[in-house]
Backbone as XML, in Angstrom:
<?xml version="1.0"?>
<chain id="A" units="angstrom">
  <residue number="1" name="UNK">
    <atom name="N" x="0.836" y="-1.181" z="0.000"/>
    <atom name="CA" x="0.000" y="0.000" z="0.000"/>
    <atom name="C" x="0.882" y="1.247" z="0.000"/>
  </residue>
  <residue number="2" name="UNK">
    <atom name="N" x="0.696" y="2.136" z="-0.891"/>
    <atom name="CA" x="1.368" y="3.572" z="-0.836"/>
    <atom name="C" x="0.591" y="4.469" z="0.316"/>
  </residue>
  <residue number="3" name="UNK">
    <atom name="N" x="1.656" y="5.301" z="1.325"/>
    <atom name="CA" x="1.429" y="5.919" z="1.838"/>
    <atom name="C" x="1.787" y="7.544" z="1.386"/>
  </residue>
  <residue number="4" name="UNK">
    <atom name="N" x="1.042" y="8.234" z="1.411"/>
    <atom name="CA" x="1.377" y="9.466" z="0.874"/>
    <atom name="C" x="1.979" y="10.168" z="2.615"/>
  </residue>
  <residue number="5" name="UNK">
    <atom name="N" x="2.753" y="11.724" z="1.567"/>
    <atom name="CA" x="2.875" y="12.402" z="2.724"/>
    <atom name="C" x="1.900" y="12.906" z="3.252"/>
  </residue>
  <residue number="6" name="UNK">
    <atom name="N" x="0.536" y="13.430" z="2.951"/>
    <atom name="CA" x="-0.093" y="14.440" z="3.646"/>
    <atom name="C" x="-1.319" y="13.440" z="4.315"/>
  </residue>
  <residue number="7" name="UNK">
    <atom name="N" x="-1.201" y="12.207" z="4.029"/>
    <atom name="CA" x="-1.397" y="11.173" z="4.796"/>
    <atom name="C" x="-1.025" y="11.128" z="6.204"/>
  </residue>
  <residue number="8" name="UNK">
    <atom name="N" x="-0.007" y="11.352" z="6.392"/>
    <atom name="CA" x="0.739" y="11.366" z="7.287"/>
    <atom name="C" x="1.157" y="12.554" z="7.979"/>
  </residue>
  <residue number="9" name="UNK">
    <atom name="N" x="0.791" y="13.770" z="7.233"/>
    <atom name="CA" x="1.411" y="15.276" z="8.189"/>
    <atom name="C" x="-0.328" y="15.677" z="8.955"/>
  </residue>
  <residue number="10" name="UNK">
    <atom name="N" x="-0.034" y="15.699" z="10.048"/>
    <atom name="CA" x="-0.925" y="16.543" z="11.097"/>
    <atom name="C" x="-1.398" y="17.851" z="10.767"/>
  </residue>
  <residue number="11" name="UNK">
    <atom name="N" x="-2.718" y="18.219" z="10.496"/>
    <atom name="CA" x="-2.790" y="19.648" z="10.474"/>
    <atom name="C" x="-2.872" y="20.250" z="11.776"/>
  </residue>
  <residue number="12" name="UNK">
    <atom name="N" x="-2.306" y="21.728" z="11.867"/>
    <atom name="CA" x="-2.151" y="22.312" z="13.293"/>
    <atom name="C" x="-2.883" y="22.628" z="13.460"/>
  </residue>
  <residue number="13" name="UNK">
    <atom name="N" x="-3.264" y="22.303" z="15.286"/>
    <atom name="CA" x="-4.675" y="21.821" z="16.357"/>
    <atom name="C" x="-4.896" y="23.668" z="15.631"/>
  </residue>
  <residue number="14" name="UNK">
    <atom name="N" x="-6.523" y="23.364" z="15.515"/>
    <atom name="CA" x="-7.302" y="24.664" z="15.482"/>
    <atom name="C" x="-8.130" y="24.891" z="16.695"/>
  </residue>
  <residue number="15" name="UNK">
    <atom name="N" x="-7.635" y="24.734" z="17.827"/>
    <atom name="CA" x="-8.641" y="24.738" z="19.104"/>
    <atom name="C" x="-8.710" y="26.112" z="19.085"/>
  </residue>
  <residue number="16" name="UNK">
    <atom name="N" x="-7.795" y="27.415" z="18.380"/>
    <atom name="CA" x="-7.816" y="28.633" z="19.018"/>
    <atom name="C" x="-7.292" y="29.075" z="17.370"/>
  </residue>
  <residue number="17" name="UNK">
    <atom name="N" x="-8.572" y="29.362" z="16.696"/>
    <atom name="CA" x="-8.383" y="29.921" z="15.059"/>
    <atom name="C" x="-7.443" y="31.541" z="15.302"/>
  </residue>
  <residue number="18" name="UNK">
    <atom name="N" x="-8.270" y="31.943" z="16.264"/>
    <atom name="CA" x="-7.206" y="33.369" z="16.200"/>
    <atom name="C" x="-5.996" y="33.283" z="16.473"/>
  </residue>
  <residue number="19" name="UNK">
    <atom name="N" x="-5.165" y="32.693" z="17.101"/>
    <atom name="CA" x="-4.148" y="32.347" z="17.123"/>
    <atom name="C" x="-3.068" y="31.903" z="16.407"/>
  </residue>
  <residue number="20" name="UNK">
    <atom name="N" x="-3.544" y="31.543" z="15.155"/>
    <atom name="CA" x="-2.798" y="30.376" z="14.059"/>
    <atom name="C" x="-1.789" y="31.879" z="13.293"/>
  </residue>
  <residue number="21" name="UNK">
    <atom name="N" x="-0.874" y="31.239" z="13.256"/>
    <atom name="CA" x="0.468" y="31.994" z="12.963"/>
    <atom name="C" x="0.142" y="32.493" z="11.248"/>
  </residue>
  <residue number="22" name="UNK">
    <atom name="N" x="0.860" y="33.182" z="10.634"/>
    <atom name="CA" x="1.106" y="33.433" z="8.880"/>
    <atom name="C" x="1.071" y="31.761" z="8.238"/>
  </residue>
  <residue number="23" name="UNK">
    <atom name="N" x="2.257" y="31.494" z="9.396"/>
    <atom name="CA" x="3.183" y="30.434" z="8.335"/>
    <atom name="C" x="2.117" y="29.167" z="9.391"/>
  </residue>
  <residue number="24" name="UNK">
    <atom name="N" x="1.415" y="29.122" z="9.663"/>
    <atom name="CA" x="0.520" y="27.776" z="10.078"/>
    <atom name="C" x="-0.556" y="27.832" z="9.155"/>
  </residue>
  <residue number="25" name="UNK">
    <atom name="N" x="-1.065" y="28.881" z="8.697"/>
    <atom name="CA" x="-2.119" y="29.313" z="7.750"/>
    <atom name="C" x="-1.306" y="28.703" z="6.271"/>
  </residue>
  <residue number="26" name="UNK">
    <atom name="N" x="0.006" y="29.318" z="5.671"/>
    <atom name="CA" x="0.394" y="28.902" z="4.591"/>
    <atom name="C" x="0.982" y="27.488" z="5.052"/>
  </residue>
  <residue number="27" name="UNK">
    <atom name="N" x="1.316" y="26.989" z="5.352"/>
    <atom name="CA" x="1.378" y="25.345" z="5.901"/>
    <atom name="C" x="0.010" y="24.659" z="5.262"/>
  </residue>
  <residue number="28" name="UNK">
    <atom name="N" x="-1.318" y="24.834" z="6.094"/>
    <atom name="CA" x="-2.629" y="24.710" z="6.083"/>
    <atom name="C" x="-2.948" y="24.631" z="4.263"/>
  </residue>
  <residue number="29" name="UNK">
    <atom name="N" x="-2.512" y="25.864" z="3.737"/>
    <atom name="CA" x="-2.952" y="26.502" z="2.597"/>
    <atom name="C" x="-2.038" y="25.080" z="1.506"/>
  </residue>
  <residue number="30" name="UNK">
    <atom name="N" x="-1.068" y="25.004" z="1.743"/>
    <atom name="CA" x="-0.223" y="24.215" z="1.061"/>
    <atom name="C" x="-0.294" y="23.000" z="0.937"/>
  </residue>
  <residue number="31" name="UNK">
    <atom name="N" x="-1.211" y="22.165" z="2.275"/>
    <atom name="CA" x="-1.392" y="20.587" z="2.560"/>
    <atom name="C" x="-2.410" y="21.089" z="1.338"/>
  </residue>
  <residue number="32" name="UNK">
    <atom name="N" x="-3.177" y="21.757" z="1.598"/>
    <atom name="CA" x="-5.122" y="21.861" z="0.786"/>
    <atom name="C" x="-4.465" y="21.766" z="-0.986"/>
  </residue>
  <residue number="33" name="UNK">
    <atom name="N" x="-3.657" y="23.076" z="-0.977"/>
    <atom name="CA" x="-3.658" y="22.321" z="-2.458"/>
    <atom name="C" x="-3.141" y="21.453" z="-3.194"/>
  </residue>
  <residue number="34" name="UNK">
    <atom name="N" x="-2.353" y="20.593" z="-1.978"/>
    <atom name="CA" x="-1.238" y="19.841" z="-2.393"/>
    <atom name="C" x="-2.282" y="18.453" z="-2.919"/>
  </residue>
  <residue number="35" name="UNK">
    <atom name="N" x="-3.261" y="17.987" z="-2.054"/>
    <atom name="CA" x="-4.194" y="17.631" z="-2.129"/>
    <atom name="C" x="-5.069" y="17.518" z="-2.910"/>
  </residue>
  <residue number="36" name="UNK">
    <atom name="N" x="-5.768" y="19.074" z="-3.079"/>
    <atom name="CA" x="-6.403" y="19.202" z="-4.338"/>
    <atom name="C" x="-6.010" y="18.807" z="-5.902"/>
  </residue>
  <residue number="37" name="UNK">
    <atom name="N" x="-4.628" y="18.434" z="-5.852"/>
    <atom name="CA" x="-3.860" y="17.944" z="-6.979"/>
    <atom name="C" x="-4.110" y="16.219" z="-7.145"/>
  </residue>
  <residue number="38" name="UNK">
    <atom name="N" x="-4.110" y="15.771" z="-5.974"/>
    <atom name="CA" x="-4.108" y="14.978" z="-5.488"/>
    <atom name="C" x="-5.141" y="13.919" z="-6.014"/>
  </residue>
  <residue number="39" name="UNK">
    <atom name="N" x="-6.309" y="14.781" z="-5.948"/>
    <atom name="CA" x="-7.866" y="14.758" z="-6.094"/>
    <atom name="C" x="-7.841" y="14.431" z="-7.788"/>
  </residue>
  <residue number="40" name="UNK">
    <atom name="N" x="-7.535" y="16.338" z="-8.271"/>
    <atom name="CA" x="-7.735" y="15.798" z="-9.856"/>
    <atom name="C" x="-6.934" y="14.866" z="-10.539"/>
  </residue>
  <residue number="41" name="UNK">
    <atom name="N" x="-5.999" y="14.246" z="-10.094"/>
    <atom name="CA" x="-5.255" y="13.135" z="-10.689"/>
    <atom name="C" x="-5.754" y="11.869" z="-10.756"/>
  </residue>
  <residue number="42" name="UNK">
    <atom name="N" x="-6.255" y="11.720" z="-9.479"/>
    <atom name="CA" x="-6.461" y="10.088" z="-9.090"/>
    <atom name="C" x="-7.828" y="10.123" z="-8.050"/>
  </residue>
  <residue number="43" name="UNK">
    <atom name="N" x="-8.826" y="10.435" z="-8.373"/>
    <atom name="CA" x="-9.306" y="10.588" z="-7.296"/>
    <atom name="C" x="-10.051" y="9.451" z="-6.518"/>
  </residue>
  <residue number="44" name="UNK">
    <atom name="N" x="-10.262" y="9.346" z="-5.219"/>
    <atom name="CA" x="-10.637" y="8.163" z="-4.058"/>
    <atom name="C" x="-11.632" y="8.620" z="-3.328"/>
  </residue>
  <residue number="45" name="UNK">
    <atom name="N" x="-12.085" y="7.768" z="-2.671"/>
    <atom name="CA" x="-13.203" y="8.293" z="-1.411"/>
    <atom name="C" x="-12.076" y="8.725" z="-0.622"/>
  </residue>
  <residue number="46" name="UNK">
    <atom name="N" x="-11.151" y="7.936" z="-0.115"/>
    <atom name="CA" x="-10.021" y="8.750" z="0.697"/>
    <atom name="C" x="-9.258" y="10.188" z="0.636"/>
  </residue>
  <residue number="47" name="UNK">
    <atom name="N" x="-8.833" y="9.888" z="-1.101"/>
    <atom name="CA" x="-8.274" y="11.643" z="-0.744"/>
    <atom name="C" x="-9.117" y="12.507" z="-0.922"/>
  </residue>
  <residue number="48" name="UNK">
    <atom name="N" x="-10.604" y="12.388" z="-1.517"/>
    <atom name="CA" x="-11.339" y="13.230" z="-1.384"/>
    <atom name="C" x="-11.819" y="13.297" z="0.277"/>
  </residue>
  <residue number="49" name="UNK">
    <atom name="N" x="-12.221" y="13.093" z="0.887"/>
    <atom name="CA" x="-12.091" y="12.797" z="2.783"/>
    <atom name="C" x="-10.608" y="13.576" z="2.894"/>
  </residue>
  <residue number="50" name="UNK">
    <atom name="N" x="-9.989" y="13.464" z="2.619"/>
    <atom name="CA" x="-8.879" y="14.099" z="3.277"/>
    <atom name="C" x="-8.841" y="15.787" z="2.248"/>
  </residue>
  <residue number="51" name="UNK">
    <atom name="N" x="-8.958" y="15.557" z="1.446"/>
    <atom name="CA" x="-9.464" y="17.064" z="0.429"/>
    <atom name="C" x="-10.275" y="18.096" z="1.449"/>
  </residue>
  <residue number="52" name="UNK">
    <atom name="N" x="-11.536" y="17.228" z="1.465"/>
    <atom name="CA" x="-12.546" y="17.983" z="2.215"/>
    <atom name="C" x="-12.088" y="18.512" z="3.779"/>
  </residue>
  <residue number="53" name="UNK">
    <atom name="N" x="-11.142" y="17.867" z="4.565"/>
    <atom name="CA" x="-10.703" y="18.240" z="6.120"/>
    <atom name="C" x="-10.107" y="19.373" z="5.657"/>
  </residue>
  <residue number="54" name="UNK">
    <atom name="N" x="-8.867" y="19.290" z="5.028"/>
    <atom name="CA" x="-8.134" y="20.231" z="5.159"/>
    <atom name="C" x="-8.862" y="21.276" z="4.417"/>
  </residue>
  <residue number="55" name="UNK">
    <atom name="N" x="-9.466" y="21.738" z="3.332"/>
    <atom name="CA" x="-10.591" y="22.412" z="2.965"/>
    <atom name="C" x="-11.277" y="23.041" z="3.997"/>
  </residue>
  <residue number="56" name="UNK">
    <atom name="N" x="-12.046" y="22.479" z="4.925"/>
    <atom name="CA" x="-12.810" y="22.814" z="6.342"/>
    <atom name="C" x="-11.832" y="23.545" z="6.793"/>
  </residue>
  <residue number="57" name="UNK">
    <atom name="N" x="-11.050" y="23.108" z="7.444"/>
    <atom name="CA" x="-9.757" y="23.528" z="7.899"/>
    <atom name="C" x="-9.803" y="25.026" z="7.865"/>
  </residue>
  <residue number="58" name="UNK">
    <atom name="N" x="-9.140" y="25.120" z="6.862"/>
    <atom name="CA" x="-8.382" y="26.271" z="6.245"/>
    <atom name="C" x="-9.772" y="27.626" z="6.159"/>
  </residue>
  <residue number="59" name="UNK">
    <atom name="N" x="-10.830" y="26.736" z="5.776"/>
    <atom name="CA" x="-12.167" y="28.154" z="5.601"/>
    <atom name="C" x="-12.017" y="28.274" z="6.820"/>
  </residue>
  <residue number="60" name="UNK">
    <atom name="N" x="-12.477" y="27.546" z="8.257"/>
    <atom name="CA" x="-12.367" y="28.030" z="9.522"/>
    <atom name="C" x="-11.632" y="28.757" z="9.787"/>
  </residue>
  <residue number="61" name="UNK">
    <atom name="N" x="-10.094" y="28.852" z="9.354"/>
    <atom name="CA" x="-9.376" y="29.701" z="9.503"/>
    <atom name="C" x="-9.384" y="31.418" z="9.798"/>
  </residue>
  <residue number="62" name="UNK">
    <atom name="N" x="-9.970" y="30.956" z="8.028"/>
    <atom name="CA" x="-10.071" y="32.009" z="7.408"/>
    <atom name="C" x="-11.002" y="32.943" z="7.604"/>
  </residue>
  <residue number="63" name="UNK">
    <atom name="N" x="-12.201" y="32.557" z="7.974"/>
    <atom name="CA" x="-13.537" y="33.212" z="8.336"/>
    <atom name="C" x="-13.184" y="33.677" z="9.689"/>
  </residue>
  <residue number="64" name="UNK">
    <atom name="N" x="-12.313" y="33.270" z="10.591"/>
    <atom name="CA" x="-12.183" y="33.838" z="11.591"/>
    <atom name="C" x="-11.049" y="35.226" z="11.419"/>
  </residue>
  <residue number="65" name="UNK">
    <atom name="N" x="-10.263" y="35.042" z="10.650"/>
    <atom name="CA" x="-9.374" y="36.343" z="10.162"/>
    <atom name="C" x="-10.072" y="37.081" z="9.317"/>
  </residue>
  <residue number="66" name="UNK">
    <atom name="N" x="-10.862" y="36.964" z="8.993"/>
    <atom name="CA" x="-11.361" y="38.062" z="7.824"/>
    <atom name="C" x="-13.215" y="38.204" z="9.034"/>
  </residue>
  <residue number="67" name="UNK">
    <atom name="N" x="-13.359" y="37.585" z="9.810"/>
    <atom name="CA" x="-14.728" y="38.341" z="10.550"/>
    <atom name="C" x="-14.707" y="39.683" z="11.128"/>
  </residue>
  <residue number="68" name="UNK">
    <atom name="N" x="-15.581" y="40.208" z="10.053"/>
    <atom name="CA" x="-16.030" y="41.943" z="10.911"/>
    <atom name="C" x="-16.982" y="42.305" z="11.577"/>
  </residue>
  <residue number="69" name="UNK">
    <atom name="N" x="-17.327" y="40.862" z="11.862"/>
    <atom name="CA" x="-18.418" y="41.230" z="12.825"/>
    <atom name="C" x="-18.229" y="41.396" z="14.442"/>
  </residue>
  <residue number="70" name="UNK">
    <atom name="N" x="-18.816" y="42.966" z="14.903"/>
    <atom name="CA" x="-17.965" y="43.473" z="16.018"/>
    <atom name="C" x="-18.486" y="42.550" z="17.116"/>
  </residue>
  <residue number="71" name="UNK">
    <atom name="N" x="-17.816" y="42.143" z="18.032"/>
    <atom name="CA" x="-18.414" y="41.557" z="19.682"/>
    <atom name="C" x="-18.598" y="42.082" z="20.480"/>
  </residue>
  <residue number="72" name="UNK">
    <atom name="N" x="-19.519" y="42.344" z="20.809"/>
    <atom name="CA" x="-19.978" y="43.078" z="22.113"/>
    <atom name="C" x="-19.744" y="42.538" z="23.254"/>
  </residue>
  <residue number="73" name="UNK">
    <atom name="N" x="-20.068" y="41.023" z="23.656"/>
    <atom name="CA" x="-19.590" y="40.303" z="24.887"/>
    <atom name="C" x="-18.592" y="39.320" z="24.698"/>
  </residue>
</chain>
């Protein structure tokens, strides 16, 4: 059985989205499209499942850096 790398690399814990560094975001950004390549080549129920996490992923991210919506409490 072939094991890929991004099989195997951890995406970094998102317990605290505001927190996530430049370079944890482009990390994040880089598994997703590494992936997405991944996908249009050969595609599986697996790397699509793994497409879709890091996908999730990365929008969570993102929606939390780009929210303008003000907090009051």
């Amino acid at each position: 059985m072939v094991t890929y790398i991004a099989d195997e690399t951890k995406a970094p814990q998102i317990e605290n989205p505001e927190k996530i560094t430049a370079k944890d975001l482009a990390e994040m950004v880089k598994q997703m499209r590494h992936n997405q390549r991944r996908c249009q080549r050969n595609p599986t129920p697996e790397k699509l499942a793994t497409l879709e996490s890091w996908e999730r992923k990365v929008d969570a991210v993102v929606a939390v850096l780009t929210d303008t919506q003000m907090k009051l409490f």
